[in-house]
Steps between C-alpha positions, in 0.01 A plus 500: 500500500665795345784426270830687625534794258853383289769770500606642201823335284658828548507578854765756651340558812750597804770485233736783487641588191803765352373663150851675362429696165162706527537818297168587436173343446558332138845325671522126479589472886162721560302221315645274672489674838122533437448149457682425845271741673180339358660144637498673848900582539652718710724733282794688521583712184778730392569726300819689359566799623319873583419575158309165455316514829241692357428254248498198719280620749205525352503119400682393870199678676225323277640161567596537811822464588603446844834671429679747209848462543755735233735251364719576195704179489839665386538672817687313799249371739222594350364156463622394834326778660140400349566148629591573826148735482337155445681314752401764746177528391400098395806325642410309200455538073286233312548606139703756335443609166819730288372714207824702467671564143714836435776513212662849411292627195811559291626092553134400461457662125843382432613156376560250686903528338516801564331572892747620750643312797375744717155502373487091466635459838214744671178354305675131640526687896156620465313243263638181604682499843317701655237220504799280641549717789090457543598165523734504773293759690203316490650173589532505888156691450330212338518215792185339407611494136373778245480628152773744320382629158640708227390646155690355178377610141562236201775715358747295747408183266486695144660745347192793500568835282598797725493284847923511414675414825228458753449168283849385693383619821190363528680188381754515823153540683315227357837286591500653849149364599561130425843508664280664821234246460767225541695675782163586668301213447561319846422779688170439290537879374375512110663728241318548198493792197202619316541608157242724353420549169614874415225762764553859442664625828726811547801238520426355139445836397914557484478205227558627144180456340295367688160543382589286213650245729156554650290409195740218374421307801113520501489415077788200625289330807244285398232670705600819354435680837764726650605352887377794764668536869234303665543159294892515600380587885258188466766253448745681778174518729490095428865423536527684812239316622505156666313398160854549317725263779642241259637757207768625493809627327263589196495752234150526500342693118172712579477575161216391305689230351721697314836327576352157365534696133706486274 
């Protein structure tokens, strides 16, 4: 007799999942995004505006995804428009995962005493609640339960040169998930973040020096290894999965085991 052939721990097939953050092909959320594709999702990606398209297209096509949607999440509606595009499409959304971070460059390379209202209040609209209007979004989306992820960094736990205020930010994010987690959790929808070792993306690239931040991290982890996109989408690829059912509200490290030194 032939012994059934086991299915994989990371199975995604029939799942639809939301990838928010793609920029190009070294992003985080394109790691990620890859990792769901292998796993056999359906995918729905965005991306910012005109002048990223061209950028995003290249790596939407190669997945593939079923749909590109523009969504710059400080414009009214323009996250409510890409989930009605699901409902239409899916009637449905298994897993979501948020890879969106934006802080005005001047408030970034400023102090934390000394960043603007204005400037704090936007990185929080785009960094953090956006993910929390995800949330509610996905909610009446996910009836079967479901997976919301988001991308932390471990500046939110310790002070890290040059990160400044998106150390408080990602803070107010890494708060948000476990207070979603809880709220969630009987409608058996996870919330989890990642948080990467620093990955050389155009978003970190806005972080004074960052190369350095870059080295410091690979002499600090005992491995010694720098964390790529695809060992970040691994663990989202696994948490969205059925695999990943009992965790959640976790600040999850992919980073070598850098945040166990001292």
């Amino acid at each position: 007799m032939a012994t059934p052939t086991a299915k994989p721990i990371i199975d995604l097939s029939g799942k639809i999942g939301l990838v928010l953050g793609i920029a190009n092909e070294h992003s985080i959320a394109t790691g990620c995004a890859q990792r769901f594709a292998d796993a056999g999702a359906h995918l729905v990606a965005t991306y910012l505006n005109d002048a990223a398209r061209p950028f995003v297209e290249p790596v939407t096509r190669a997945l593939p995804c079923d749909l590109v949607l523009p969504c710059d999440v400080r414009v009214d509606g323009a996250l409510e428009s890409v989930f009605a595009a699901i409902t239409s499409r899916y009637g449905r959304l298994d897993f979501l995962l948020h890879a969106v971070a934006f802080a005005p460059r001047d408030d970034l390379h400023a102090r934390v005493t000394d960043c603007s209202a204005a400037g704090f209040a936007l990185a929080m609209d785009v960094s953090c609640h956006s993910f929390i209007r995800c949330a509610r979004l996905a909610e009446p989306l996910m009836t079967q339960g479901g997976a919301l992820l988001s991308v932390s960094f471990y500046g939110a736990e310790r002070v890290v040169a040059h990160y400044n205020m998106m150390g408080p930010v990602k803070a107010a994010l890494e708060s948000s998930v476990r207070y979603l987690a809880a709220e969630l959790g009987p409608r058996h929808i996870r919330v989890n973040a990642l948080s990467p070792g620093p990955i050389a993306t155009r978003a970190a690239s806005g972080i004074d020096q960052f190369d350095e931040l870059l080295e410091r991290a690979a002499r600090a982890a005992p491995e010694h290894q720098r964390v790529s996109i695809e060992d970040v989408g691994t663990l989202a690829a696994f948490l969205a999965s059925d695999a990943g059912a009992r965790i959640t509200g976790t600040i999850i490290p992919v980073d070598g085991g850098q945040h166990i030194m001292a």
